[in-house]
Structure formats: structure tokens, C-alpha cells
C-alpha positions in Angstrom: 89.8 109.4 91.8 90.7 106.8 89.3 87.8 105.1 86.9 86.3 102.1 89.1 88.2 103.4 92.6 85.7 103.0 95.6 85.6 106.3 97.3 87.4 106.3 100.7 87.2 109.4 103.2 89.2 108.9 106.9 87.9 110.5 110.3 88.5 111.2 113.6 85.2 110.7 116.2 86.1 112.2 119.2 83.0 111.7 121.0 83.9 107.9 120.5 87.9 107.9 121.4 88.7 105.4 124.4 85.2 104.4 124.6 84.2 100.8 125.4 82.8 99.0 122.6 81.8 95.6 121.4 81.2 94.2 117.5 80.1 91.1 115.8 80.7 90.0 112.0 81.2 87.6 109.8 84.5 85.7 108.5 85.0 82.5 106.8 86.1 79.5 108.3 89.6 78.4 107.2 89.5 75.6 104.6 85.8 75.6 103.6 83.4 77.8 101.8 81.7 78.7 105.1 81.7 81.4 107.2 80.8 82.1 111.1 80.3 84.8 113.7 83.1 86.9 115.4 82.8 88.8 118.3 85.5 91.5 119.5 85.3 93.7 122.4 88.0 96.3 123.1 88.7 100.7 123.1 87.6 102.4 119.7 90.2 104.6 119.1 88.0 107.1 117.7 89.1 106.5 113.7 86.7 105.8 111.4 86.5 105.6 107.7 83.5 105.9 105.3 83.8 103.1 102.1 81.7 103.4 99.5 79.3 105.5 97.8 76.8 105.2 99.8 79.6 105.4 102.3 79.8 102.7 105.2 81.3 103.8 108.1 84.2 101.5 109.7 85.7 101.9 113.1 88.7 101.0 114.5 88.6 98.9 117.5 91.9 97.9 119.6 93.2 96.9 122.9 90.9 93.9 122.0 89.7 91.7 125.5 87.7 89.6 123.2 88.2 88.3 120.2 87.9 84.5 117.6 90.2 81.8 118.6 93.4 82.1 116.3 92.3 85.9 114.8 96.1 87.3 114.1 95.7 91.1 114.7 95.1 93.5 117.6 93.0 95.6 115.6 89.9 95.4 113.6 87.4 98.0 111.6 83.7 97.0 112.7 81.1 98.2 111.0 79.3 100.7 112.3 75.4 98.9 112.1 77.4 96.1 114.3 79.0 98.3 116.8 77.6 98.6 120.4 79.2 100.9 122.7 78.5 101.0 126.6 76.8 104.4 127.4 75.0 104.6 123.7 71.7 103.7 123.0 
């Protein structure tokens, strides 16, 4: 790993693979220095990847039912603290 490169290690969860799942976070608001909620709900796809050192797990969320006005993708990596999916605790 290069001098200043933030470690980066993929996954696979199976346990979590076509679950259900919803996630909120934050994202700024287009033309100002603000930023807002987003919520998504969709299928995690069981992918995950740990950033950092300590590592923050990310998972990958698609098939999305729910997400912001405008948001461009049909994907997104939620953080696993703001991850609730159905049948988990």
C-alpha cells in the first residue's frame, strides 16, 4: 500500500445477500454549503467493504424502492451504523 493510501478490504456477507434493508445519511444540498437527510430502502446485495483503519464497513444496497428526489444512481454503499435490515435486531 502506497504512503498516505486508506486501506480498503472487499467482502462478501452472505447472511445479508437479498435481504431487505433500509439506510439514512447525509448529502449536501446542491448549490449551498448545506447538507440534509437521505433515506434509501432496497435488497443488500451482500457486498461490503471495510475503509479505513479503523475500518468502516460499507454495504451495497440496490434494487432501491426508496430513495432522494433527483439521486442519479441505482446503487448506494450505507454505512453499516445506519443500516437497518428487517429480521435484525
Amino acid at each position: 500500500m502506497a504512503d498516505g493510501a486508506i486501506r480498503r478490504v472487499s467482502g462478501f456477507d452472505a447472511g445479508r445477500a437479498g435481504k431487505r434493508a433500509e439506510c439514512d445519511g447525509g448529502g449536501a444540498i446542491a448549490g449551498t454549503r448545506y447538507a440534509a437527510r437521505e433515506e434509501f430502502t432496497g435488497t443488500l446485495t451482500g457486498e461490503y467493504v471495510d475503509h479505513g483503519d479503523p475500518p468502516w464497513r460499507w454495504y451495497l444496497l440496490t434494487k432501491l424502492e426508496r430513495r432522494p428526489d433527483g439521486y442519479p444512481g441505482d446503487a448506494v454503499w450505507c454505512l453499516a451504523e445506519n443500516l437497518f435490515v428487517e429480521g435484525e435486531s
